[in-house]
N, C-alpha and C positions, 0 to 999 in steps of 0.2 A: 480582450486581454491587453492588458495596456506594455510598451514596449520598455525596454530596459534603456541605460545612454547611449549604450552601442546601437542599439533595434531591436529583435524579435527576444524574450523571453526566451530562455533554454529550462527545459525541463528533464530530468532523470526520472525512470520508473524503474522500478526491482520488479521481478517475477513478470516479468510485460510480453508471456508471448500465447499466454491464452485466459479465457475467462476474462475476471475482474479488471486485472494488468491490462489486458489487450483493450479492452474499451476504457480506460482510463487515459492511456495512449493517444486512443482516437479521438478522445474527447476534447483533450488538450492540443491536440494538433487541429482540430476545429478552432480551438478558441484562439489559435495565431501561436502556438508555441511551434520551436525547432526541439525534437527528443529523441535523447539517449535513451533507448532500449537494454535493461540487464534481465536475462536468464541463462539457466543451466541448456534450456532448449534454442540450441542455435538455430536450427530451421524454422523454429514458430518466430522469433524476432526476427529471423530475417524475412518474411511474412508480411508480421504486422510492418513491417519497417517499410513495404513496400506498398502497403494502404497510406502508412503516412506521405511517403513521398505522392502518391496518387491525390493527395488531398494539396499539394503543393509546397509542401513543409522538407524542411530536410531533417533526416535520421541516421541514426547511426545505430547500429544490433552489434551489442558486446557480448559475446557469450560469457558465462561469471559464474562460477562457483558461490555464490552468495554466502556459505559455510567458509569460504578461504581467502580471511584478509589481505591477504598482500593481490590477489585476486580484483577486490574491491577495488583497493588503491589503483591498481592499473587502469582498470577500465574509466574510475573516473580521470585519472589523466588524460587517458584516449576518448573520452566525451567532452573536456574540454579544450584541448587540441581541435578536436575537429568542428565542435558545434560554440564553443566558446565559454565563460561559466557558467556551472550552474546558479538557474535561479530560483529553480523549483524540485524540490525534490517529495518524490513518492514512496515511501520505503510500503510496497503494496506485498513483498514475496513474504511465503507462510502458507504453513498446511497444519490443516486437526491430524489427529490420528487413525482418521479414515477406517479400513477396515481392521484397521490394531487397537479401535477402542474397547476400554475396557474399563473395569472397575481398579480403581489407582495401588488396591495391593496385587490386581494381578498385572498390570501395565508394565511395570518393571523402570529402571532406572535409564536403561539405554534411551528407552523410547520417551523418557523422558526428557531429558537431556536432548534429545534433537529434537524438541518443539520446541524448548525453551530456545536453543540458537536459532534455528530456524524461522522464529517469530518474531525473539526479542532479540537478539544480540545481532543478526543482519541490520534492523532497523537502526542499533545504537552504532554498529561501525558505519554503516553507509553516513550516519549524519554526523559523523567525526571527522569524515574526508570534507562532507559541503559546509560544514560550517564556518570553518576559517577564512574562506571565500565570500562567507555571506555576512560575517559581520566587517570585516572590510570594505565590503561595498555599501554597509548598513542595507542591506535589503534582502530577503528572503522568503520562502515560503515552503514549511518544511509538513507534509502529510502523513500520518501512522495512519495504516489500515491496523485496525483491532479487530475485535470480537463483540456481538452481544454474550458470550460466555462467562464473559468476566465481568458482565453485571448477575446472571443469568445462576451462572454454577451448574454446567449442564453436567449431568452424568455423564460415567463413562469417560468425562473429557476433563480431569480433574487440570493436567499438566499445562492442558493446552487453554484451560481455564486463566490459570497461573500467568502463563506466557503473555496472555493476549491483556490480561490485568497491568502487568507488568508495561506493557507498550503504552497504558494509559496514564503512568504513571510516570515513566519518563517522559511523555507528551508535555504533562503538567510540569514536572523540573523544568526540563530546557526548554520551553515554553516563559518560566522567568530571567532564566541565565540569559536569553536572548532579546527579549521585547524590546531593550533601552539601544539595540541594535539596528530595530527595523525589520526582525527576524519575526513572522509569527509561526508557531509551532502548534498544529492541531491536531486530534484524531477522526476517524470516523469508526464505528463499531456496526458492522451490518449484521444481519439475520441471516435466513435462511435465504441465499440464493440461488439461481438455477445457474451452473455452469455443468462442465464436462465432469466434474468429480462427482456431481450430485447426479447425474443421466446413470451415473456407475452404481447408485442403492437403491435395496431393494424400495422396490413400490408400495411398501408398507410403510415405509421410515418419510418417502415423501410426502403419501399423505397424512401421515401423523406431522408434519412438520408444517401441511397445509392448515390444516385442524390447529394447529396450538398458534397462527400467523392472525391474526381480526382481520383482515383485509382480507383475508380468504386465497389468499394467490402467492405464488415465491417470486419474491424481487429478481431483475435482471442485474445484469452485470452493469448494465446503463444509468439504473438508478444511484450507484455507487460511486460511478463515473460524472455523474450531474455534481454529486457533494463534492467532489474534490477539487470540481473545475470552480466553484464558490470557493473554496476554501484559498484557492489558488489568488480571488481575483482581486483586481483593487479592492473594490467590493467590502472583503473580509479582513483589511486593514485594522481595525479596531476589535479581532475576534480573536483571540487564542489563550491558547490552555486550555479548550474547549475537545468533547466528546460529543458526536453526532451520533447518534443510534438509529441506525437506519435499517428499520426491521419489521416492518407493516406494522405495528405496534404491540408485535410480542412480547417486547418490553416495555416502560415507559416510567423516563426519569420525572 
């Protein structure tokens, strides 16, 4: 990971204190970044925050409302205060509708409406804070965690189809609003991964999830964490407005 004028690369992650987040975290703190930790769960960042420091990096665990902008705002004050600007940001927080899924006339509105924020409108305010800092400095590197859903159209998951579409989509906008900056703006769209939400269904739903995956196996949180540490690096300089689909080739663009 190559350094910024100051030194080390700073990077922000959302949702960073289990699963996907937490090894996207550690991935990046491998690859020489210093990072801001955002979740709702203050004990699991402050956790990973201390993996990171263990790998020699420093960190900083914001607890954050992700749902409550002025929330946002704060925290990335107090991430650049303490670890300096951001250069990297991860908008990785987002949930399906887990055991509330359903067919989209019985789903209801509520539950709609908190995927959509949850998914999409976290990612759009987080990269309203880092953006004015990054075309400033012309350099950035801005990451949507998506969906294969929203190439996919999975049942059941009409809203959270929607949402995760949606993240692709604004990927592609500010992805040109930025380029002539030095900003690149990417997605990644994963499949079916094994973290702690998926340990929680039933054993019918995994192996039907194994069965419709060609590679025969559910991706880790690691492999999610390998794309973003590329998306991040000099490397992917010349890449954006790009979607990654990384989903043992469930899908394929």
């Amino acid at each position: 990971m190559a350094t910024s004028e100051g030194g080390t690369r700073v990077a922000l992650v959302s949702g960073a204190a289990q699963g996907i987040g937490r090894a996207i975290v550690l991935r990046l703190a491998q690859d020489g970044c210093d990072v801001a930790l955002l979740d709702i769960d203050g004990d699991g960042i402050d956790a990973v925050s201390a993996e990171v420091e263990a790998l020699g990096r420093r960190a900083t665990a914001l607890k954050t409302d992700m749902l409550d902008r002025s929330a946002i705002k704060s925290s990335f004050v107090r991430a650049a205060q303490t670890l300096g600007p951001i250069d990297i940001l991860v908008n990785n927080v987002g949930q399906s509708a887990r055991e509330n899924a359903a067919p989209f006339w019985e789903a209801g509105p509520d539950l709609a409406d908190f995927l959509v924020n949850i998914c999409l409108r976290t990612a759009m305010d987080a990269a309203r804070e880092a953006v004015p800092g990054m075309r400033d400095r012309r350099y950035g590197r801005i990451v949507n965690i998506a969906s294969d859903s929203a190439y996919i159209g999975s049942k059941s998951a009409a809203s959270y189809a929607a949402a995760k579409a949606g993240v692709i989509g604004f990927t592609r906008s500010l992805s040109r609003e930025l380029a002539e900056y030095g900003v690149t703006v990417n997605a990644i769209a994963p499949g079916y991964i094994r973290t702690r939400a998926t340990d929680l269904l039933p054993a019918a739903f995994v192996e039907k999830a194994i069965s419709e995956t060609p590679v025969g196996f559910l991706g880790k949180p690691e492999d999610i964490a390998h794309a973003v540490s590329f998306f991040a690096s000099e490397g992917a300089s010349y890449i954006t407005g790009q979607s990654l689909i990384v989903n043992g080739g469930r899908w394929m663009n």
